[in-house]
N, C-alpha and C positions, 0 to 999 in steps of 0.2 A: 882251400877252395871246396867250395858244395858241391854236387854232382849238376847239380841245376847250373851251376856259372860255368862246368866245364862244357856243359852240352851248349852252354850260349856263347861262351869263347868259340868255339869250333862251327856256329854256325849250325846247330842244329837244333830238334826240335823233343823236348825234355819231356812235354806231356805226353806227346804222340807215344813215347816209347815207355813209360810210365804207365798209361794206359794198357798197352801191349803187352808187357811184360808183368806188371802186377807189383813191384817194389825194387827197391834201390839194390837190395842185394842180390837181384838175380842182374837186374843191370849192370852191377859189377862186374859179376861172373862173367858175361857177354864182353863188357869191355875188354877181361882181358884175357880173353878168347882172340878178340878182335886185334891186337896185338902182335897176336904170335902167326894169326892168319897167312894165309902165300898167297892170294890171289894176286896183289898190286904186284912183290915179286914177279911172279909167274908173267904178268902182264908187261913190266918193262924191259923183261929179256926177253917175251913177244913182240916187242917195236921193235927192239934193240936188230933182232933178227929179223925184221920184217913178214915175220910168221902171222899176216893177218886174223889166222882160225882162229891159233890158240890165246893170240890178241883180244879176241871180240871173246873167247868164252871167258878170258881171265875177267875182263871188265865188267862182261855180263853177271859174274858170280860177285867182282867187290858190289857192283851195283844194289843187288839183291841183299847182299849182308847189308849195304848204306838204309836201307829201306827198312831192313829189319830194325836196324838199331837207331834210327829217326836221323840219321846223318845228310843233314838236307843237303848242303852245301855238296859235301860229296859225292853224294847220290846224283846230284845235277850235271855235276863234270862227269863223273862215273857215264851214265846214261849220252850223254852228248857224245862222249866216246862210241859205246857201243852202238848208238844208231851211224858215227862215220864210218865205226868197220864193216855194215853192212853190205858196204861198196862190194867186200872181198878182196881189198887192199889197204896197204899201210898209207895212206894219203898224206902229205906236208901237213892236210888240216887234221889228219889223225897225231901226228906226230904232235903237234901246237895243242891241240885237245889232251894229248898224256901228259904233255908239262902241266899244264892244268890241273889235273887229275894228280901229279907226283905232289905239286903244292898245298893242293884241299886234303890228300892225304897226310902228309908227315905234320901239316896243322893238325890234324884229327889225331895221329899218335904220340907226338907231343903232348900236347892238351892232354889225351887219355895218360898217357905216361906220369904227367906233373902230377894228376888228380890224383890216382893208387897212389905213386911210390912216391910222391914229391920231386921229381926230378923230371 
């Protein structure tokens, strides 16, 4: 798989971050940065506990990486999240928004996964 078909498996946008970052090898480097990241972590034992704060900053922070790294798809669940926990609560539709968010994720790190290491 090319990095181009893994950025179009996952739903995101190849030029944008091409653009931005300048070549395929620093966009490596980024993927697998992006990988080892905590924020989604941090964010589902934030619902999990109903900790809305650190909820809405976990989200706010994958959001900002989705952005960074052209991860559209994610970035939109990401972002849909973080405008629910505004509320300053874990809402049902927060809850249904992280399942969202855990799915556009582990697509995203799969994909990234298969692409580096083949697996």
């Amino acid at each position: 798989m090319t990095l181009e078909e893994c950025y179009t498996r996952m739903g995101a946008d190849y030029a944008d971050v091409l653009q931005r970052l300048g070549n395929e090898e620093r966009i490596q480097r980024f993927l697998r940065m992006f990988i080892e990241e905590e924020s989604f972590d941090r964010l589902c034992t934030a619902l999990k506990e109903q900790n809305a704060e650190a909820a809405f900053r976990a989200a706010h922070s994958l959001k900002g990486i989705c952005m960074n790294m052209g991860f559209t798809v994610l970035r939109a669940s990401s972002d849909a999240l973080t405008q629910e926990l505004r509320t300053g609560s874990v809402t049902e539709k927060a809850k249904l928004l992280g399942t969202q968010v855990a799915q556009d994720y582990h697509l995203a790190v799969q994909t990234v996964r298969e692409y580096l290491y083949g697996r």
